[in-house]
N, C-alpha and C positions, 0 to 999 in steps of 0.2 A: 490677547493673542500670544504674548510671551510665555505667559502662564502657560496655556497650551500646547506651544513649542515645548519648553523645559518638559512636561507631563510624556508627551510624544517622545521626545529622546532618551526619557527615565525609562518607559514601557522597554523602548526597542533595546535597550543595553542590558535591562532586566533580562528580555527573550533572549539576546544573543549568550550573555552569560549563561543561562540554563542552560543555553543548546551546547556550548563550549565543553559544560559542569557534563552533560547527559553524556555525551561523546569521548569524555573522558573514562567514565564509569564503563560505556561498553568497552572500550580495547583495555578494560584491565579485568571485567570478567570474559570477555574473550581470552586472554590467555589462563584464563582457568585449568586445563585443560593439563596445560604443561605443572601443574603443579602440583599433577597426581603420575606418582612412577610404580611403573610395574614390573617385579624383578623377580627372578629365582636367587633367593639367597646363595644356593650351590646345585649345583645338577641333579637333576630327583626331587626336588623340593619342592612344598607347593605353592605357587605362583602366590607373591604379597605385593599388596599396594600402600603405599607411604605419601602422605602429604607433604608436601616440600615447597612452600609458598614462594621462598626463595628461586626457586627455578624459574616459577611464570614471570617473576622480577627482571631476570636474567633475561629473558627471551623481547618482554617488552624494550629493555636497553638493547639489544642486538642489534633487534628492527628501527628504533630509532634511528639508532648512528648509523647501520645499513642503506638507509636510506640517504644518507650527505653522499654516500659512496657512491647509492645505485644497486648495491646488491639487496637492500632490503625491498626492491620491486621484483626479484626472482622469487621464482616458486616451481615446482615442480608437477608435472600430471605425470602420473606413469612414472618415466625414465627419461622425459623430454620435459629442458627446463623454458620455461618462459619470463620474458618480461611485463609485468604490469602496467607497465606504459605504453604497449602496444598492443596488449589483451583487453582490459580492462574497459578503455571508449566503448567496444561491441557492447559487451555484457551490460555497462550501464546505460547504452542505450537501449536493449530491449528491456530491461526492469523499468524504466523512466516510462516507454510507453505505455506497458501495458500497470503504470499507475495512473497517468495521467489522463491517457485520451476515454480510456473505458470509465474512470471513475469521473471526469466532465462528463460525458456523454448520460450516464448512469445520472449524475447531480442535475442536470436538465430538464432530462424528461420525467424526473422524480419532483422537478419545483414546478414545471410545467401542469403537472396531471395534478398535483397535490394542491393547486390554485384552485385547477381547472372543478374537480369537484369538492371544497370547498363551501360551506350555506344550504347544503342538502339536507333534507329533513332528514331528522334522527333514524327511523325507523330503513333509511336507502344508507346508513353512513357505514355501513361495516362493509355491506354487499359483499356477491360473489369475489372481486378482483383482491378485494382488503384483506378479505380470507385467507386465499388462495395465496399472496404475497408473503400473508404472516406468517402461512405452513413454511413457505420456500425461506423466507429471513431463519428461522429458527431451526433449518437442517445442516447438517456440520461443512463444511466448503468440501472438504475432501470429498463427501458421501457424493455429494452435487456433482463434481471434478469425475468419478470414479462411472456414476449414473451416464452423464453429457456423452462421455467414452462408449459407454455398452448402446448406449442411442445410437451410436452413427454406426458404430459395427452393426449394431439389428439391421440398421436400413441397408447396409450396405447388402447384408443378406436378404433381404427383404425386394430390395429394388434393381440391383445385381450395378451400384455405381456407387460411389463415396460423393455423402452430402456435406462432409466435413473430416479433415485430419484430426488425429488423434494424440498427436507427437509431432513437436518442430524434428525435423533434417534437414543435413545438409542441401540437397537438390528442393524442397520444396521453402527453405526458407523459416523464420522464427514466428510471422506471423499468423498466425491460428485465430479462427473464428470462436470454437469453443471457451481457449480462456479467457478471449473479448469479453464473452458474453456473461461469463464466470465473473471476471472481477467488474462487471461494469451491475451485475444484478444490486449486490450488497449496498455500494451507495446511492444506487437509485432505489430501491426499498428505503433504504433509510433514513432516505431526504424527502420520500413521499410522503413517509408516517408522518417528518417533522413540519415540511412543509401545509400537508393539509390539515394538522392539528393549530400550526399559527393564524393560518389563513381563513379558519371556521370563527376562531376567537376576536381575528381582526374582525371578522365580517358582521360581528353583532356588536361593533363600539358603535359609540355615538356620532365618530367622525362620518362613518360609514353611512348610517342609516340620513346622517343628514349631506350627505352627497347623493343620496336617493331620492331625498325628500325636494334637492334643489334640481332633479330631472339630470342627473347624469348617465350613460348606461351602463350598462351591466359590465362589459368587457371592459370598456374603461378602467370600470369602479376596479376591477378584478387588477388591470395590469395598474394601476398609478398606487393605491391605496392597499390589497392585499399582496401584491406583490413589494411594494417599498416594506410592508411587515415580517414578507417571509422572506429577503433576503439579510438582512442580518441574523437571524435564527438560525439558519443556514452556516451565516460565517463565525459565527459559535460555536457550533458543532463540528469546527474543520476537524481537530485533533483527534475527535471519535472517527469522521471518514476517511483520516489519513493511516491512522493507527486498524482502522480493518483493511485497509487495502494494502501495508505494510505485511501484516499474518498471513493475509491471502495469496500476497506474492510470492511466499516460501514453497506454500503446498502449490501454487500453479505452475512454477518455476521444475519443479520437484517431478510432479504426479507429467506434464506434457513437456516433459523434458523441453523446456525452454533456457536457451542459450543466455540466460540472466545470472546475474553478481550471486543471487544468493543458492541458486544449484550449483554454483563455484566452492560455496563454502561444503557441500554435503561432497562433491568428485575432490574433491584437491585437499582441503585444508586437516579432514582427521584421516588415519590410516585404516584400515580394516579389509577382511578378508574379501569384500565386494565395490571399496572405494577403488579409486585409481590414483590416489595420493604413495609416494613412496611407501613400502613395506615398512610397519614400527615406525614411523615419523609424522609428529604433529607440526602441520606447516603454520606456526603463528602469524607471517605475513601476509597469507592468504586470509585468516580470520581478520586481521587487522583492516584488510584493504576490503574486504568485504563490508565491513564494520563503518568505516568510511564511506563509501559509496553509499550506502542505506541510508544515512545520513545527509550526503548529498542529495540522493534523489526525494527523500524526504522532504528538503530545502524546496529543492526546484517543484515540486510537486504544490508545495504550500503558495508560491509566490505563484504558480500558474491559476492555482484556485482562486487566490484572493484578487487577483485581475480579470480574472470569468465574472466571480460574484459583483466587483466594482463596475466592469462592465452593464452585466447585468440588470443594477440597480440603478445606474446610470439611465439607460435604456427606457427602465420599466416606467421609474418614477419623474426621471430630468435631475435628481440627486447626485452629491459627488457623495 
């Protein structure tokens, strides 16, 4: 038991450390940015760019000590400044959702189905839906995002009513059915593939067939026995369903203009002729803080999943 304690607290200091080591690595290539300068040597000349690694140095130190201050939670949209202590709750609360509840929901009905058909002779195991699933996994999020959109507008011309928003706003709010349905596809695909591939291979061991052989039934056999197998395969797999739903948030956040941390980083944090970030000014504590929160919600995203799947397993099999 001690042995196992010691084992247990080596892993979690090992995890913490990496997450520590990873989060440091992002807010120093986040300030990447600032480390490339753009100048006219003298008036007429043609615009040159210089590397100055020094500079993004500089800006990481600003924002640190900014922050003992308080000033390193300012940032600017436009010409109106803000503080991140009073912005920042919203934004990470709709990124947190639409990682969490779409990608549970999506991880469910993906271990559910992927049991459910499970032991099916070879010649039924691709079928229609498996097909159809694999075309949908293997088309780009955006192209899907871009599709979901000209869908509701068709209908809307089609049936003369909106079956769906297209775009969070103000008056209607940040929750949208579309990117629901966007970020909740991917990990339910993905946990179908993995689930009914464990669930097939559980279901021809010998444990199995002699829980068959001693008259147990079928549903049973399914929730005690192929599901105690598919869920830790499942919680294997967290960091591949955290990490697509991670990518996915940027372009869903982006494409349905959702009120989230990381369409913060694309309005505020670089300048350009179409951002709403100050004219010529790259806001590093906006990358910073974005950079953070992603990391948070990553956190919290990780510990809600692995209390779903404990649940879960709990549930299925009587296991802790």
């Amino acid at each position: 038991m001690r042995a196992a304690l010691k084992a247990a607290a080596g892993g979690t200091a090992r995890g913490a450390a990496a997450f520590a080591l990873s989060l440091a690595l992002a807010l120093l290539a986040a300030a990447s940015p600032a480390a490339f300068r753009v100048y006219r040597p003298e008036p007429g000349a043609p615009v040159r760019t210089s590397f100055e690694p020094g500079r993004a140095l500089r800006e990481i130190a600003a924002w640190g000590s900014g922050l003992r201050s308080g000033e390193g939670f300012g940032y600017y949209v436009g010409q109106t400044r803000w503080d991140a202590r009073e912005t920042m709750p919203r934004y990470v609360a709709v990124s947190l959702y639409y990682v969490v509840v779409p990608g549970l929901a999506g991880m469910v009905l993906g271990v559910a189905l992927g049991i459910a058909g499970a032991g099916k002779p070879r010649r039924r195991a691709p079928g229609l839906f498996g097909r159809a699933l694999g075309a949908l996994y293997a088309v780009p999020d955006f192209i899907l995002a871009l599709a979901l959109q000209l869908g509701a507008l068709a209908a809307l011309d089609a049936f003369g009513f909106s079956v769906a928003r297209i775009s969070s706003d103000p008056r209607g709010g940040p929750l949208l059915a579309l990117p629901f349905a966007l970020m909740g596809l991917y990990p339910f695909a993905f946990t179908y593939k993995a689930a009914r591939r464990r669930a097939t291979e559980a279901a021809a061991s010998d444990y199995v067939r002699y829980a068959r052989a001693k008259g147990l039934g079928e549903a049973l056999i399914r929730r005690r026995h192929l599901g105690a197998a598919v869920i830790p395969e499942i919680g294997a797999e967290l960091p591949s369903i955290l990490s697509l739903m991670q990518g996915n948030l940027f372009m869903c956040e982006y494409i349905f203009a959702l009120p989230g941390v990381t369409r913060l980083l694309f309005t505020a944090a670089f300048p350009g002729r179409g951002g709403l970030a100050r004219s010529g000014e790259f806001q590093y504590s906006v990358a910073a803080m974005v950079v953070v929160a992603c990391f948070a919600v990553y956190a919290v995203a990780w510990a809600a999943y692995r209390i779903a799947l404990a649940a879960a397993r709990r549930g299925l099999s009587g296991e802790r």
